[in-house]
C-alpha positions as CSV (number, residue, x, y, z in Angstrom):
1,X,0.0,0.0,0.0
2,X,1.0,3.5,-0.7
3,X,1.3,6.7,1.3
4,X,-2.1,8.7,0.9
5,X,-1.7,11.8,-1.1
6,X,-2.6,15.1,0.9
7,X,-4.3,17.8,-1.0
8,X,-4.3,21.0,-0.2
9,X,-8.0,22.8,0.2
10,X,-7.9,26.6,-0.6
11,X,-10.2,27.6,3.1
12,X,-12.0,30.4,1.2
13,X,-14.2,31.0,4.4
14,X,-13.1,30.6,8.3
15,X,-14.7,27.1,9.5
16,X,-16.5,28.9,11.6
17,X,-18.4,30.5,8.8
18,X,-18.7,26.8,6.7
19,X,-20.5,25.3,10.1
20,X,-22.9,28.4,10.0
21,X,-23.6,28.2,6.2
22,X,-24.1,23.9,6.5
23,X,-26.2,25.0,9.7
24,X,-28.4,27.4,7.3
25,X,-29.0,25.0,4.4
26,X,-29.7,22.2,6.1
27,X,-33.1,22.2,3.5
28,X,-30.7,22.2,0.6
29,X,-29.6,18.7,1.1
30,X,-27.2,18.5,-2.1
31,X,-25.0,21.7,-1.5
32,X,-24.9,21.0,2.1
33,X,-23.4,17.2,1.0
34,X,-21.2,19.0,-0.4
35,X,-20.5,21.7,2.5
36,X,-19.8,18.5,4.7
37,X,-17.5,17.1,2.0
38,X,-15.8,20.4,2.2
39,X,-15.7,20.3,6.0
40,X,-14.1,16.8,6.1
41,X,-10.9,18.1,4.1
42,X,-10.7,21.5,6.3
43,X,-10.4,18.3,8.9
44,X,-7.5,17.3,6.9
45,X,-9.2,14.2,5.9
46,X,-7.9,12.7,2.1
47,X,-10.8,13.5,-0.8
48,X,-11.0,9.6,-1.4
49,X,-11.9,9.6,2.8
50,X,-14.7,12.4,2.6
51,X,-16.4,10.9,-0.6
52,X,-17.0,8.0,1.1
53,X,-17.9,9.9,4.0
54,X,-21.1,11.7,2.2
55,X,-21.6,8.8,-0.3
56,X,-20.1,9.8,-3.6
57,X,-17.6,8.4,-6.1
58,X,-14.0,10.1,-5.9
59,X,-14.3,11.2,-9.0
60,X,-17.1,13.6,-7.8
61,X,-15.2,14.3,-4.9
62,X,-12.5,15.9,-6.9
63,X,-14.9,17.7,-8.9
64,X,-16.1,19.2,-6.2
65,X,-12.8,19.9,-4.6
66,X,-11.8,22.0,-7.8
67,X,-15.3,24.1,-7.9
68,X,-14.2,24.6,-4.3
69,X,-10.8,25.9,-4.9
70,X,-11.4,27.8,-7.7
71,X,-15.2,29.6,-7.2
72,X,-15.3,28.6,-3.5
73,X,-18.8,28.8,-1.9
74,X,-20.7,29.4,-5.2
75,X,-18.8,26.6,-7.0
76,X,-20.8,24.3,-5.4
77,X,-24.3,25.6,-5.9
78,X,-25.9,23.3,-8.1
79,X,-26.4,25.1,-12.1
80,X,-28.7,22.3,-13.6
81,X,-31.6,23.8,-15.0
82,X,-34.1,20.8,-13.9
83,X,-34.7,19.0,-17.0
84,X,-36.5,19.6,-20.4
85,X,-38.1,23.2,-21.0
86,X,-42.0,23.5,-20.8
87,X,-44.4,23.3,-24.0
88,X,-46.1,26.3,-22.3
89,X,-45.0,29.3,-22.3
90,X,-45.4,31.5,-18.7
91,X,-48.3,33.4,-20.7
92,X,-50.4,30.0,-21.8
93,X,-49.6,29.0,-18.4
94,X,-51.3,32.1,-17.0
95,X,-54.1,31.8,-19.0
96,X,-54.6,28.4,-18.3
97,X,-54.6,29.5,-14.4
98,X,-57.2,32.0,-15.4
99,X,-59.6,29.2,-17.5
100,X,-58.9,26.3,-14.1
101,X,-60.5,29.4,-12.1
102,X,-64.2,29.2,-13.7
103,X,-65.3,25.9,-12.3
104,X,-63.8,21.9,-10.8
105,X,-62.2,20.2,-12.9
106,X,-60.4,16.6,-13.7
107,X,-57.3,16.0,-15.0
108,X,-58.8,14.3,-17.8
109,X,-60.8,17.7,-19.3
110,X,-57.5,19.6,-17.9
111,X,-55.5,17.7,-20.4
112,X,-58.0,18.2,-23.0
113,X,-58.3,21.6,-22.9
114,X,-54.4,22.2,-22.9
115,X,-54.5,20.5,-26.0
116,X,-57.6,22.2,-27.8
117,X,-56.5,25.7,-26.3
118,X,-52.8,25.2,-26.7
119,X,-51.9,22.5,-29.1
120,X,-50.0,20.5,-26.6
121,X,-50.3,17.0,-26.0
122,X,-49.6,16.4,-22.2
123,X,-49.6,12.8,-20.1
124,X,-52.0,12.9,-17.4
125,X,-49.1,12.6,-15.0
126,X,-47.7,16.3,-16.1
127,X,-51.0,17.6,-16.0
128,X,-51.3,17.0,-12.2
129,X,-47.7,18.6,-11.6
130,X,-48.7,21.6,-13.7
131,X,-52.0,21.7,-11.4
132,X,-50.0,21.1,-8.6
133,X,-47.8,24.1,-9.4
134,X,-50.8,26.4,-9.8
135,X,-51.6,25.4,-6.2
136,X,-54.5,23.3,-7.2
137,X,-55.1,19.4,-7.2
């Protein structure tokens, strides 16, 4: 067996101030992973040691290490966008939101409409996120 490598974590922010921003985003499960990840080399503890640690390959573990290093704290705020764009745009959306308003309805006529009014062909599954969105069910 080798030595272990020691890498050397650029501490952007006193620990202090990485235990008060896990403590804060303790909803935001992902970045605070990776706060914790963070945390575990500020311990002096070897990237392969912390990615085991909060469950994730080494490879991502590095990754993360070198958003840390470079961007620090915003490097590892999560960018994805959260999948495919919407058919509707935010004003058929708002329209739609005015038309649910006039009476109940079921997710079958929902879907219906979207695709007389709109031209969009929607699974009855997406039609109850969209209404969930709106606030309705």
């Amino acid at each position: 067996m080798g030595r272990k490598r020691i890498y050397e974590v650029a501490k952007h922010i006193p620990a202090e101030e990485l235990d008060k921003r896990i403590k804060r985003l303790e909803k935001d499960a992902r970045v605070l992973k990776r706060l914790y990840f963070i945390r575990y080399l500020y311990r002096g503890m070897s990237v392969e040691e912390a990615a085991e640690l909060v469950r994730v390959t080494k490879a991502t573990g590095y990754v993360w290490l070198k958003r840390w290093n470079s961007r620090g704290y915003e490097g590892l705020i999560l960018e994805f966008g959260g999948g495919r764009p919407s058919k509707l745009t935010e004003e058929q959306k708002e329209k739609l939101k005015e038309m649910l308003k006039e009476k109940e309805w079921t997710t079958k006529e929902v879907q219906e409409v979207i695709e007389a009014e709109f031209g969009v062909s929607y699974s009855s599954w997406q039609v109850r996120r969209i209404l969930k969105s709106f606030g309705l069910r």
